[in-house]
C-alpha positions as CSV (number, residue, x, y, z in Angstrom):
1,X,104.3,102.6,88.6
2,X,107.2,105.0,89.2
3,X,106.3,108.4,91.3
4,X,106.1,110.5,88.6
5,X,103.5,108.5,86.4
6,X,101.3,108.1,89.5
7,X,101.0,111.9,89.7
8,X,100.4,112.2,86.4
9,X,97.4,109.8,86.8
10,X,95.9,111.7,89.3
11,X,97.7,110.5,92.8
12,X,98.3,112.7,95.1
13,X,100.5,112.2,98.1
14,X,98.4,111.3,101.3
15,X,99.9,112.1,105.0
16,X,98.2,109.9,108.0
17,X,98.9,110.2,111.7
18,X,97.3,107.7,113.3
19,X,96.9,107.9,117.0
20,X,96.4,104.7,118.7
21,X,96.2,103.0,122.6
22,X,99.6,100.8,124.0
23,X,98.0,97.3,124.5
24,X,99.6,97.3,127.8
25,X,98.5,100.7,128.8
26,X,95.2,101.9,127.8
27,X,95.7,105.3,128.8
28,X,98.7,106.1,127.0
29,X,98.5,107.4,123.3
30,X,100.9,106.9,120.4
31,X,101.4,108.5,116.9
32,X,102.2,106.8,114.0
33,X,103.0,108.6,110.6
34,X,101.8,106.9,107.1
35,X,102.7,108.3,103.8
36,X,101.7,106.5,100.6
37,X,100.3,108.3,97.2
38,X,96.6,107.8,96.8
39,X,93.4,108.9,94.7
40,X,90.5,111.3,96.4
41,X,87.9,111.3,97.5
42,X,87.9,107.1,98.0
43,X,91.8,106.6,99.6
44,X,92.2,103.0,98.5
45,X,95.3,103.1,100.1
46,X,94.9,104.5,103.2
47,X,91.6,102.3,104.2
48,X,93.6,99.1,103.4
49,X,96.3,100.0,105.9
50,X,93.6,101.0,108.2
51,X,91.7,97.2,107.8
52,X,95.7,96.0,108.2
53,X,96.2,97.6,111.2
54,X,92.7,96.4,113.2
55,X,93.1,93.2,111.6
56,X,96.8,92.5,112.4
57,X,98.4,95.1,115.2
58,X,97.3,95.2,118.4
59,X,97.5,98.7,119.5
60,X,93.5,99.7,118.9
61,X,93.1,102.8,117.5
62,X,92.1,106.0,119.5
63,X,91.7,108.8,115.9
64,X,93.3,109.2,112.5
65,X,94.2,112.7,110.9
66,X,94.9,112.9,107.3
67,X,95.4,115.2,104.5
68,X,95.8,114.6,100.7
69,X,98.0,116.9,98.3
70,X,98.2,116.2,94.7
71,X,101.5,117.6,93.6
72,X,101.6,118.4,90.1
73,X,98.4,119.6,88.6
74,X,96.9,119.5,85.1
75,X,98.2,123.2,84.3
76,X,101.8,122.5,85.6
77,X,102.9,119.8,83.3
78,X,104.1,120.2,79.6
79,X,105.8,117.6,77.3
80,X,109.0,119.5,76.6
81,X,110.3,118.5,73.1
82,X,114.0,120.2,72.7
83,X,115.9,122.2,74.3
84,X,118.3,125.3,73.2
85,X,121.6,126.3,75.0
86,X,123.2,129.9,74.2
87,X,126.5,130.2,76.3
């Protein structure tokens, strides 16, 4: 689905940073930034690249800090028929 129609069905866009630990230094911490447009309360999205990441990176995973904003809402969206010019 394009952007637009995901919004529509009720995606909103979800913003992760994910701090996690160098596998060769333990005591140094990293960001990472995800961005991918999801449904609340459950975040399909965002779990599965969680499980991808413990499953396939080896940097383990110190915290993640997310937050969800839908973009267009019910009330800001109307089907626009025409459209009239006067110069």
């Amino acid at each position: 689905m394009r952007e637009t129609e995901l919004m529509l069905a009720g995606y909103g866009l979800t913003t992760a940073e994910i701090f996690y630990r160098m596998p060769d230094h333990r005591n140094v911490l990293n960001t990472f930034v995800w961005q991918e447009y999801d449904l609340a309360p459950d975040y399909p999205a965002l779990f599965r690249f969680i499980e991808f990441w413990q499953e396939k990176i080896e940097g383990p995973l110190h915290s993640v800090r997310f937050t969800h904003r839908k973009l267009i809402h019910p009330g800001e969206w109307r089907h626009v028929v025409g459209e009239f010019r006067l110069n």
